[in-house]
N, C-alpha and C positions, 0 to 999 in steps of 0.2 A: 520844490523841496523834495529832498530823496526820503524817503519810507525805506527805512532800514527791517523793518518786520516784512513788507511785503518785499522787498528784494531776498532777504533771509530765504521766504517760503517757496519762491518760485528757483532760485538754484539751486540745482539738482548734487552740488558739491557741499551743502551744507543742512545741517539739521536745524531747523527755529527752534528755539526756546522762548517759551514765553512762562511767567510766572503770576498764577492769580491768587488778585486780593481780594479780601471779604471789609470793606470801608466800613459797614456798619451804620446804623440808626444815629444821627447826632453831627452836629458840624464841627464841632470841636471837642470833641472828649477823644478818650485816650486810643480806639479805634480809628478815628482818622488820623492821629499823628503817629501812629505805629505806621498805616499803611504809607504815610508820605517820608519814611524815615525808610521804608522799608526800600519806595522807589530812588531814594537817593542812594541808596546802597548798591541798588543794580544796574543806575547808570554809573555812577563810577565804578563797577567791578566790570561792567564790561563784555559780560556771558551771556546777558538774556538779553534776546532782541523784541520784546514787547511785554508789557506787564497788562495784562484783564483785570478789567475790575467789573464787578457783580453788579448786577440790575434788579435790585429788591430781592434778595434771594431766600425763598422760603416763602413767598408771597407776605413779607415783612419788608413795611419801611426802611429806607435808608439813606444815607447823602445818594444827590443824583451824580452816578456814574459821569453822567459828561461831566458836571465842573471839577472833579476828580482829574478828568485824562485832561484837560485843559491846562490843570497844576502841571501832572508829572510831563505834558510834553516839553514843560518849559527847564525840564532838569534833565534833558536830553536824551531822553529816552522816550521809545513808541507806545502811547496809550493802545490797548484794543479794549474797546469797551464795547461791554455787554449790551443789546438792545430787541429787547421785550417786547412784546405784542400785549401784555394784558392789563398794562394801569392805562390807556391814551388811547384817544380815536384818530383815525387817519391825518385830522388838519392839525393835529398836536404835533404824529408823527413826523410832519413835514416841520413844520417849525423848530424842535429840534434836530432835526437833519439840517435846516439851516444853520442853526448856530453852530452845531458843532462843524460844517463846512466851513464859515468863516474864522473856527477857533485851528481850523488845520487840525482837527482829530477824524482823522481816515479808516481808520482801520475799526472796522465792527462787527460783531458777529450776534447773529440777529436771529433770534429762538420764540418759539410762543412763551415762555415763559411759565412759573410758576403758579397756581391758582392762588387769588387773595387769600391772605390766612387772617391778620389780625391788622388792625389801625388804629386810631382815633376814635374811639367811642364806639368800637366793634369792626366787624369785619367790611372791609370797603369792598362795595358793587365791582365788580368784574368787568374789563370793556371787552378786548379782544374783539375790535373792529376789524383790522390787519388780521391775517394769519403770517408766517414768514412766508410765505411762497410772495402772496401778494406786497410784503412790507419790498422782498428782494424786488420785484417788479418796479414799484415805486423810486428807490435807491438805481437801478440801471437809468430810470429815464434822467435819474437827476446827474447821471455821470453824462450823460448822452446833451443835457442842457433840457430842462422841463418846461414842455408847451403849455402854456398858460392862457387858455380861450380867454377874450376879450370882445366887447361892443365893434370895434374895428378889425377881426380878426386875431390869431394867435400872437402871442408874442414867447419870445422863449428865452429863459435863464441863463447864465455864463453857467458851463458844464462843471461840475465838481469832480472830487477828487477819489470817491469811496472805493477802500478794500474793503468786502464785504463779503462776509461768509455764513453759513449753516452748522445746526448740531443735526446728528445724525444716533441715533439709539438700536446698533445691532444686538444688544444686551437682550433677546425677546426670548421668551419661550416659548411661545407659540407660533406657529404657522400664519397665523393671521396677522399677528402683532409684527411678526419679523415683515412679511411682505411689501402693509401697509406703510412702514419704515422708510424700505428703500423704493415704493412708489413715490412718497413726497419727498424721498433726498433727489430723486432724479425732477420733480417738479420745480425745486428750491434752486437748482443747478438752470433747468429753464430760467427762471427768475432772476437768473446772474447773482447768483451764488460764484465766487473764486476760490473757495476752500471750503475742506470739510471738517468740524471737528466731531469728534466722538464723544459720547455720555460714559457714563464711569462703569468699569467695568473691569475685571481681571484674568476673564477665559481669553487667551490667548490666538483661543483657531479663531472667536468672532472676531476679533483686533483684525484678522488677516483677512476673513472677510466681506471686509468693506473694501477692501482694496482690489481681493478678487471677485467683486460683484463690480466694481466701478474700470475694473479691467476689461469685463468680458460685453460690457454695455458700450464699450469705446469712451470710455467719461474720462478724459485728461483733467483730473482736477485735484489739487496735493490736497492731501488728509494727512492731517494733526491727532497725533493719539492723545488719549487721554489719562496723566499720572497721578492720582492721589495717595498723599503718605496717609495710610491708614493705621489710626489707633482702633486700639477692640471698642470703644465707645459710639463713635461712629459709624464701624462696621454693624454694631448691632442695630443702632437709628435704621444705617440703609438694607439691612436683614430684611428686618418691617416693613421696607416701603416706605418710611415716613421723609425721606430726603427722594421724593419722586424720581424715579429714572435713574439713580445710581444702585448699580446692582450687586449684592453681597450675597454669596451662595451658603448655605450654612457648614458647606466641608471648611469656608473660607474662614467664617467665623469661628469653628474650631480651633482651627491653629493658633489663630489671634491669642484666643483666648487662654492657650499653653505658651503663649510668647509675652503675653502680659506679665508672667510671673515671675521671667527671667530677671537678674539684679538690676539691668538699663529700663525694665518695665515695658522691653520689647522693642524702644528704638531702634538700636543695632540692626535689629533684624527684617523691621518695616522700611527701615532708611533703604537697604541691600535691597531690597522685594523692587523698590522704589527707581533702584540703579540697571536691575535684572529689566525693567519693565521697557526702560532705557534704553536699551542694548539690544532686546530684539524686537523694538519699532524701529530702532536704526538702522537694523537687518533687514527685515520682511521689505523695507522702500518708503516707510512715512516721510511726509515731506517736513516735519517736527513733532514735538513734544508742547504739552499743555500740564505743567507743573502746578500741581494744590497741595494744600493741608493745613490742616487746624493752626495757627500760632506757627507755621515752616520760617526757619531762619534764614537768611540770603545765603548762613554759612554752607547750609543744609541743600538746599539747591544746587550752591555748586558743587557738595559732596556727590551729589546724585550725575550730575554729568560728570565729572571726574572720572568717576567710579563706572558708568554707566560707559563712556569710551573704553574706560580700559575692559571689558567685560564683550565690547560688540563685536571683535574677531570670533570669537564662537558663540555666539547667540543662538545659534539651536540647540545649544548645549540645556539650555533653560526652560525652553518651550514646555517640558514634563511637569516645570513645578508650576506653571498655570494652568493646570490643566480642571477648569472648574465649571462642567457643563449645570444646566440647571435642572431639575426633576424633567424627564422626558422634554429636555428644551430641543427645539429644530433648529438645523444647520440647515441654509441654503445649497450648501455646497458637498457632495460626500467626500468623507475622511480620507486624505493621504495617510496608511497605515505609516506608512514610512519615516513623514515629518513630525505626524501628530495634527498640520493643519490641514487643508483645504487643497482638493484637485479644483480644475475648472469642470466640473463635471455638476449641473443642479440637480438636487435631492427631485426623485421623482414625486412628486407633489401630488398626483392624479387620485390615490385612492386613501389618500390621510383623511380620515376622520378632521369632519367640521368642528371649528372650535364656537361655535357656539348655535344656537337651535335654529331653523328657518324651517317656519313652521304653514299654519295655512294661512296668515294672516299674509305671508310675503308670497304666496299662492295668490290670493284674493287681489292684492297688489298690483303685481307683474297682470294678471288679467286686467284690472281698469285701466293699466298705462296703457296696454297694447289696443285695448277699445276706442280709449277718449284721446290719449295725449300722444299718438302715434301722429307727426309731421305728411298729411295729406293722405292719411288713410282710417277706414271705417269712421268713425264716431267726429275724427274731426275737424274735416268740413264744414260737418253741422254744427258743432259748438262754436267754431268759429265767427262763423257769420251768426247765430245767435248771441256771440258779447258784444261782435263789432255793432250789431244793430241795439243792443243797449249803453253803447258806449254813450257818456254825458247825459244820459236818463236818468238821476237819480234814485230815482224811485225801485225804476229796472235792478240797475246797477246793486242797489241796496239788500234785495229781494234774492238774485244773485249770490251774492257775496256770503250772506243769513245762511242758504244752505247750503257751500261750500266749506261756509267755517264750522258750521257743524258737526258735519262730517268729517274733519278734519281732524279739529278738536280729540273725536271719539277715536278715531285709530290712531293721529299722530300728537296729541298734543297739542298741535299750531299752537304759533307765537302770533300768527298772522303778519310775518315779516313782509308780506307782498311779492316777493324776490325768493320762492322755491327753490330748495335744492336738493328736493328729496329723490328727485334723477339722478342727482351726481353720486349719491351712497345709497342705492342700493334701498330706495323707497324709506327711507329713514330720515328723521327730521337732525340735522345737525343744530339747530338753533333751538329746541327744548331737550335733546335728549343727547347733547355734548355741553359741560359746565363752559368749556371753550369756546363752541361755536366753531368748532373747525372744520370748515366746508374744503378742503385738500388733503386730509390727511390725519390719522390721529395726533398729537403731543408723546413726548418720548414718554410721561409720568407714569403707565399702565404695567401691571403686573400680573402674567399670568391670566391676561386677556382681562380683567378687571378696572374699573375706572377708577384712574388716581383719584379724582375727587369721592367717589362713592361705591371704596373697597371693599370686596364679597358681597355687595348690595347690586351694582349695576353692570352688568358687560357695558367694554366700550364702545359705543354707538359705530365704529368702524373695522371691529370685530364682528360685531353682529351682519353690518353691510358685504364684511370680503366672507362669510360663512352662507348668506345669501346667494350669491351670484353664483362661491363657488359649487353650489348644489346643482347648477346649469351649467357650468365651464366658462362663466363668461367673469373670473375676478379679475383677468385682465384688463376688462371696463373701466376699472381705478386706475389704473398706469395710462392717466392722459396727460396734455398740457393743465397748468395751473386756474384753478376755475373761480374766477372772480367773485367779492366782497360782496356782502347784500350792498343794494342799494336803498337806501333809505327813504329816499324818493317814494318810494313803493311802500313805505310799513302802515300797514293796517289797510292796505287796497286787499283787491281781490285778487290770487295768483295764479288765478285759473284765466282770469282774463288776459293779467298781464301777460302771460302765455300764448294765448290764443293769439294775441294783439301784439304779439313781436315787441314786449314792452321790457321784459326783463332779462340775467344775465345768462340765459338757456339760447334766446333769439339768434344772436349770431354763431353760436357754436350749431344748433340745429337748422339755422338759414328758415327760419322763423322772420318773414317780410312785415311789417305793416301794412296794414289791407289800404286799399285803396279810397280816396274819400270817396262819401257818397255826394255823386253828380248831382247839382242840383239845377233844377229846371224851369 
């Protein structure tokens, strides 16, 4: 079968449009027959070559996205549906990756997702098994055909079908939070990511970019910009932060707020914002367009390309009225005085002020790693051959484990997941002191280096890690390949042993062996 979305995205003579739905909470009330009224309007009009529909958004219930794209592919047109990392654990994720492989819904773009907000008799428990690096990983093997160990050996799947892509949030104002960004978009791209989309946002030079960071990396991979018609209502929600990751500057919300007042109540002139935004992503090289907004009419969409063509012969005519940097936000790239956007040239980085404290405890730290957990040097040797010689002791083992979690406890929290990843960031626990768990990378949700879940309460656990490192020069330590799921296997062992003992997902990456059995005589 031809996939008209992903033919759309990959030729370089045509812009994709894609337009998302918000289904909503309920299987037949009047949100999902809006949306499927909505999708019969766009295949018969014939201008958008994929409609999205949302995956719980807001961390709120709602019809599941796949049997959504199931309907609308059967009205001729390309589902891209959303896919989440935070309601379902890895063997869920796979099972609907199956269904929807056999439903023919291909096309998906695959995010960490929302934190839970509210459910059924309070807020539902959080999984974020998967992070997207990992989910993309998962999704490549199943295109590739997925090996399935068995008693006789592997046995392996008929190969599927997925276009599958990443969100990407240059919307940062910080140094840290931008970095951290596009170290995990270039992870997610390892993971067989095919496209990128952008988180919401209306500064113009970051739109460019992502384009010229993904240029100067060699990363051949079309980016989809991201269009929301915005009323003053929801700009003020995402003023606040309260719609995580979509970015509203308060010059921005000004205007709104003097365009609200006009006779139309400001459509005229959000629709036009809408067409502008249009016109110079189809200038700068995007490979499409990702079309939102509250209650948007099919009429209105196509107003927006219309209009949006006719406008993109002088699209840098426009670049000026985007111009909505954040309080002291960082550009990766310094200013083309000229364009208004971006040289290939990176912001000198070397003497920026840390954005957040590393202090003596990340001292104390960095000293026990380089002693005890340095791969055949100092400390361990010895630790070494002291777990392997308690290994199946329980007693040992237990004695062991008491004063490791202790100590753990007291500086990092431990969850005692067994599977450590406090190497991978910068001596910091992703699993108690991320609401996500995300061991590759922050979540686009944070603002202003603060955690989406626990704003002007918490910095984000990956802020604090690229502020760490970079006090030594080494934050390039984060821009690695994608660093595998805990393994469960492991939860509530010991992680000092697992370590020691080439048992956990540090082993192969540091060539961490299994000791040898002991010879018995």
């Amino acid at each position: 079968m031809e996939n008209k979305f992903k033919e759309s995205l990959l030729d370089k003579n045509t812009l994709s449009v894609t337009w998302e739905l918000v289904p909503g909470r309920g299987a037949n009330e009047k949100a999902q027959q809006t949306a499927i009224a909505s999708a019969e309007q766009a295949a018969k009009g014939g201008r958008v070559h994929a409609l999205t529909i949302t995956d719980n958004p807001g961390g709120n219930p709602a019809i599941l996205a796949d049997y959504l794209g199931m309907e609308i592919i059967k009205l001729g047109i390309e589902p891209l549906v959303h896919f989440t990392c935070k309601d379902k654990n890895r063997n869920q994720m796979e099972s609907q990756l199956y269904a929807l492989d056999r439903a023919k819904v291909r096309n998906l773009l695959v995010m960490t997702g929302d934190y839970t907000y509210s459910g059924f008799k309070g807020r539902p428990k959080p999984v974020f098994d998967l992070d997207p690096s990992n989910t993309l990983q998962l999704i490549t093997e199943m295109n590739k055909g997925l090996e399935v160990p068995g008693m006789k050996g592997p046995t392996y799947h008929a190969p599927s079908d997925f276009f599958a892509g990443a969100a990407v949030s240059p919307f940062k104002s910080t140094e840290a939070e931008l970095m951290i960004q596009y170290y995990k978009m270039k992870k997610k791209i390892q993971g067989g990511a095919q496209f990128i989309v952008t988180q919401l946002g209306y500064d113009a030079r970051k739109c460019h970019e992502v384009l010229q960071f993904l240029k100067v990396n060699n990363l051949d991979v079309p980016v989809v910009g991201n269009i929301y018609v915005l009323p003053y209502g929801a700009a003020n929600v995402m003023n606040q932060n309260k719609l995580p990751g979509c970015v509203v500057t308060d010059k921005l919300l000004a205007e709104l707020n003097t365009e609200k007042t006009a006779e139309d109540k400001g459509v005229g002139q959000r629709m036009l914002r809408a067409a502008k935004m249009y016109a110079f992503m189809k200038g700068m090289g995007f490979a499409g367009v990702h079309i939102g907004g509250h209650n948007l009419k099919y009429e209105q969409v196509e107003y927006i390309i219309d209009k949006g063509e006719e406008l993109s012969p002088n699209w840098q005519d426009y670049i000026k009225e985007f111009d909505y940097p954040q309080n002291n936000g960082f550009y990766y790239f310094e200013k083309d005085e000229k364009t208004g956007l971006n040289t290939d040239r990176p912001t000198n980085r070397a003497n920026r002020p840390l954005d957040a404290p590393a202090g003596a405890m990340n001292s104390m730290m960095r000293g026990m790693h380089s002693l005890m957990f340095t791969p055949n040097k100092k400390l361990f040797p010895v630790l070494r051959s002291m777990y392997h010689a308690a290994e199946g002791k329980k007693k040992a083992e237990k004695r062991l484990h008491a004063v490791e979690h202790i100590a753990k406890v007291v500086m990092l929290d431990c969850k005692d997941c067994g599977d450590c990843a406090i190497l991978d960031i910068g001596y910091l626990c992703p699993m108690s002191q991320c609401p996500k768990n995300q061991r590759n990378g922050a979540c686009g949700g944070s603002l202003d280096g603060w955690c989406e879940v626990f704003p002007k309460e918490k910095k984000c656990v990956w802020v604090r890690a690229y502020a760490r490192l970079k006090k030594y020069g080494e934050e390039a330590t984060l821009d690695v390949p994608p660093v595998p799921p805990a393994n469960w296997d492991l939860y509530q062992t010991s992680s000092w042993s697992n370590f020691y003992l080439g048992k956990d997902h540090s082993a192969p990456i540091l060539g961490i062996k299994r000791p040898e059995s002991k010879i018995k005589k």
